[in-house]
C-alpha positions in Angstrom: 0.0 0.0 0.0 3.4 2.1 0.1 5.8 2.9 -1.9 9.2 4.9 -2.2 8.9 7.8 -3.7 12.4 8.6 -5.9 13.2 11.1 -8.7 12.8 14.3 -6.1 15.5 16.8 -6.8 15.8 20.9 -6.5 15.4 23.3 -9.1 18.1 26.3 -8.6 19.4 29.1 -9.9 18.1 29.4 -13.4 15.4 26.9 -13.1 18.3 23.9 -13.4 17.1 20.9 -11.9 19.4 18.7 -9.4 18.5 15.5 -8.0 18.8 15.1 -4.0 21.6 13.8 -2.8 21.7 9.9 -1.6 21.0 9.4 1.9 18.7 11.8 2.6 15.2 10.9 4.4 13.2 8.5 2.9 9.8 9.4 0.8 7.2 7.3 0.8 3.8 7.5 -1.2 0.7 5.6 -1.2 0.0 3.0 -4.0 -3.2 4.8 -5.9 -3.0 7.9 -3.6 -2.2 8.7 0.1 -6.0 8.2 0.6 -4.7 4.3 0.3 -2.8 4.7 3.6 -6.0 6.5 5.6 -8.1 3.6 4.3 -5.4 0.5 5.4 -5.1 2.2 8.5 -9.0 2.6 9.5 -9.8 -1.0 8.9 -12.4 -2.8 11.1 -12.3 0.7 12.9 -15.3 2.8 13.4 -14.8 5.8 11.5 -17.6 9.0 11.3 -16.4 11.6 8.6 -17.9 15.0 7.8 -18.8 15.6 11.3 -18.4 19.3 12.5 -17.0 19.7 15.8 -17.7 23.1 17.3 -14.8 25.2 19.2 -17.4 26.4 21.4 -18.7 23.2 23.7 -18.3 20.9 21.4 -16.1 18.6 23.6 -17.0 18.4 27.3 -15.1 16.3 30.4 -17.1 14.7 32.3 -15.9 14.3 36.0 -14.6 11.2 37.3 -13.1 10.6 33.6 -14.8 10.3 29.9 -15.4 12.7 27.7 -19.0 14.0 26.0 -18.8 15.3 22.0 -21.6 16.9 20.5 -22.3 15.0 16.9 -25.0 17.3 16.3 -27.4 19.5 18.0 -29.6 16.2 18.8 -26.7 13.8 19.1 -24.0 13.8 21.8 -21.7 10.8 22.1 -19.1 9.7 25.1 -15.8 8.6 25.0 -12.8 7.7 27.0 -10.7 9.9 25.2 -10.0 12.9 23.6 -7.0 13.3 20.8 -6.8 16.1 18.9 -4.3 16.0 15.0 -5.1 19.8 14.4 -3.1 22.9 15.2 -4.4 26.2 14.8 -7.1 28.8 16.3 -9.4 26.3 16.3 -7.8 23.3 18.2 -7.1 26.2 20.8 -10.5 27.0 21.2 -11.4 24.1 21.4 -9.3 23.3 24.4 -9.7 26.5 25.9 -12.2 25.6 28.6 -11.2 22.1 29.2 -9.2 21.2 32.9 -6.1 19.9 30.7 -4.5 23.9 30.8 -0.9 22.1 29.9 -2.2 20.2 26.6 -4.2 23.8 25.8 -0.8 25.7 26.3 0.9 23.9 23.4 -1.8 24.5 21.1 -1.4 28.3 20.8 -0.6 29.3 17.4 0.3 32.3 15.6 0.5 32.9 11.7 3.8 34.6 9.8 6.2 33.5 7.2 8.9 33.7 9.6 9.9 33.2 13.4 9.7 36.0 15.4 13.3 37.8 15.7 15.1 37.2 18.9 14.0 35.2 21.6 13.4 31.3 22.0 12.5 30.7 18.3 8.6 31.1 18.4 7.9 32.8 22.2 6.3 30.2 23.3 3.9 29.6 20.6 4.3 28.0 17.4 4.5 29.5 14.0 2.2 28.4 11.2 2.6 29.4 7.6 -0.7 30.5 5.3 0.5 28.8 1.6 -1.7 28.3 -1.3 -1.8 25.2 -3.6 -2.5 24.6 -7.0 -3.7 21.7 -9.1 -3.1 22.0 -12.7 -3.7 19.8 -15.5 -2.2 20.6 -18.8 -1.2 18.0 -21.7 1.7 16.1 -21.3 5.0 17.5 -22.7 3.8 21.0 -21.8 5.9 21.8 -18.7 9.7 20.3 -19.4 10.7 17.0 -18.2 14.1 17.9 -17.0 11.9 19.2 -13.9 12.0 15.8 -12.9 9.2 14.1 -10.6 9.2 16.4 -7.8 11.4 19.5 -6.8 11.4 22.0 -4.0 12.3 25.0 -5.7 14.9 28.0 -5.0 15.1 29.7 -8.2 11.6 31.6 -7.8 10.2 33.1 -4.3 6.2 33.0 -5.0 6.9 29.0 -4.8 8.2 26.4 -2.9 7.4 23.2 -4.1 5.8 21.4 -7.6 5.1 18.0 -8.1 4.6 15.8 -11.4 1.2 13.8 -10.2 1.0 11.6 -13.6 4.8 10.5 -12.6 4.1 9.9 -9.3 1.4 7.5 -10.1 2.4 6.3 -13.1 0.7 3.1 -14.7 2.6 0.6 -16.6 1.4 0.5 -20.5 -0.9 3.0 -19.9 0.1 6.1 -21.9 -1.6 9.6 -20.3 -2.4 12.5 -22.2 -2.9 14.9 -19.8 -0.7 15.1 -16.2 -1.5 17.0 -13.3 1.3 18.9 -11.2 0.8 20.3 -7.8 2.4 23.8 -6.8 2.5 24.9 -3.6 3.1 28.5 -3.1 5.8 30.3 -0.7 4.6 31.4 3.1 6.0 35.5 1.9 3.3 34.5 -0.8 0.3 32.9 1.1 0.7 35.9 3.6 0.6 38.8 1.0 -2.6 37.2 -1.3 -4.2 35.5 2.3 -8.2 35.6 2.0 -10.9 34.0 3.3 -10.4 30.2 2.0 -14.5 29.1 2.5 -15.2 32.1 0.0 -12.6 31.8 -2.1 -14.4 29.9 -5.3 -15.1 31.6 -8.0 -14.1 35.1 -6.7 -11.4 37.7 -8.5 -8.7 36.8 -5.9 -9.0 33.4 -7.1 -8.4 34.0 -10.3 -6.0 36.7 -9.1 -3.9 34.3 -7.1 -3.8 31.3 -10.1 -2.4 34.1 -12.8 0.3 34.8 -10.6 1.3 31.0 -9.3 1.1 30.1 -13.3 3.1 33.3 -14.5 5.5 32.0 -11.4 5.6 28.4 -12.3 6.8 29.0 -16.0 9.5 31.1 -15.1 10.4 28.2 -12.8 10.2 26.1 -15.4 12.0 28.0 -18.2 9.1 28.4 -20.4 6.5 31.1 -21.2 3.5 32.1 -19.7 1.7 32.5 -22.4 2.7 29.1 -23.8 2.0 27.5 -20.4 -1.4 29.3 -19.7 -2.5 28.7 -23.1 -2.3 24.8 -22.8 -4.1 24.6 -18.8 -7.2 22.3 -19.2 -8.0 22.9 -15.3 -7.3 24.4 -11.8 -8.3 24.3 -8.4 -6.8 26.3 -6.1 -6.2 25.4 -2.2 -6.2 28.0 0.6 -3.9 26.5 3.4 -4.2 29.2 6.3 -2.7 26.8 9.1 -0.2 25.0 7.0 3.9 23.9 7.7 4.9 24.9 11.3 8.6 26.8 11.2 9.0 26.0 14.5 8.7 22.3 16.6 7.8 21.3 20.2 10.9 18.4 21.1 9.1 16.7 24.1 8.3 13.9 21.9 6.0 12.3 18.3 2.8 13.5 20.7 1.5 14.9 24.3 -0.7 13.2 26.0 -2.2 14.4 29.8 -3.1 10.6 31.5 -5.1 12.5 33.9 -7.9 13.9 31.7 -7.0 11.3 28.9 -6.3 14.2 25.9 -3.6 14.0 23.7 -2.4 16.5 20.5 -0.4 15.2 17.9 0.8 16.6 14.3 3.6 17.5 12.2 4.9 20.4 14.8 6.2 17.4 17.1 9.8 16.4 17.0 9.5 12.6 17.4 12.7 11.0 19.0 12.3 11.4 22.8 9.2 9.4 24.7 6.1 11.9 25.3 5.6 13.5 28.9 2.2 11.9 30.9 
């Protein structure tokens, strides 16, 4: 259900593109998507999706242990414990009022492209990035192949990363006419063209915000943006207003308070040392 993923390089100065070096960290993908890996994962598990969890009440302690979560305005379910995989204003509020005040501390958040100057490296919060992505399908051959599978990129500062999608899940004897490639803008980017992600459909800053990642893209990629917006067949553009953390909490892979059973966990924890109880 996994894979390695190879082929990931760097595109620098003048949009050249170099392969990583060996013994770097290890990729991995899932086999038909990384919904593959979810799916493996959840077996024989019950799993309730598309459930809105309110900040405000929508998880409640119940004394002598448990926990209460409201489903729905008519449902409310109990369970013995509470973890929470989401960073941001929101997994703050919604551990504002609960007795764990430790596990609600390392939930504060605040949103820049950079670490505050001076200090401990995030003052006792931790940093979050607002970065926008970009599906785009366009036929194959447009965008060059020397850009390789995947490439974080240095030569252009609207953009960080771009990814060949058709190459990453490339099917033997099966011969693709269109590919998709996924480009994920820079935080100095996100943060000057930030707006309201649940309104963002359809509106000129959409529109806006794809002219300038595709004008960015083909100067990345050596080509011109005439002859790369010409030959898009389709777009969809991704708002990520809590995205990559610049800054890490080293206690542990998670945090977990025993007491009230409610743990956090996410890609701002430094795995490598066993998580305080």
């Amino acid at each position: 259900f996994v894979r390695p993923w190879s082929g990931l390089g760097v595109l620098g100065e003048g949009g050249a593109f170099m392969p990583a070096p060996e013994g770097g960290a290890p990729r991995y993908i899932g086999v038909g998507g990384m919904g593959t890996i979810a799916e493996q994962l959840a077996g024989g598990l019950d799993i309730r999706q598309d459930i809105w969890v309110s900040p405000n009440g929508g998880i409640r302690f119940v004394s002598g242990g448990g926990w209460l979560l409201q489903e729905s305005r008519e449902v409310e379910r109990a369970f013995d414990a509470i973890v929470i995989a989401h960073n941001g204003k929101c997994a703050e509020r919604l551990t504002s009022t609960q007795p764990a005040l430790d596990v609600h501390a390392l939930l504060r958040a605040r949103f820049a492209p950079a670490l505050p100057k001076g200090g401990d490296g995030g003052g006792g919060r931790f940093t979050l990035n607002s970065m926008y992505s970009l599906l785009v399908e366009v036929p194959v051959g447009t965008l060059p192949s020397s850009l390789g599978v995947a490439a974080f990129v240095e030569c252009e500062p609207a953009l960080r990363f771009l990814s060949n999608n058709g190459a990453k899940h490339a099917e033997p004897g099966k011969p693709r006419e269109t590919e998709v490639w996924t480009v994920l803008s820079s935080g100095q980017f996100g943060k000057k063209h930030k707006a309201p992600q649940e309104f963002l459909s359809g509106t000129p800053k959409e529109e806006e915000v794809v002219s300038l990642m595709l004008a960015a893209l083909a100067r990345a990629a050596g080509c011109t943006e005439d002859s790369l917006s010409s030959a898009v067949i389709a777009t969809k553009l991704q708002l990520w207003g809590a995205a990559l953390p610049l800054n890490c909490w080293s206690g542990g892979a998670c945090a977990f308070n025993a007491r009230y059973r409610i743990g956090v966990c996410g890609d701002w924890f430094r795995a490598g040392d066993s998580p305080p109880s």
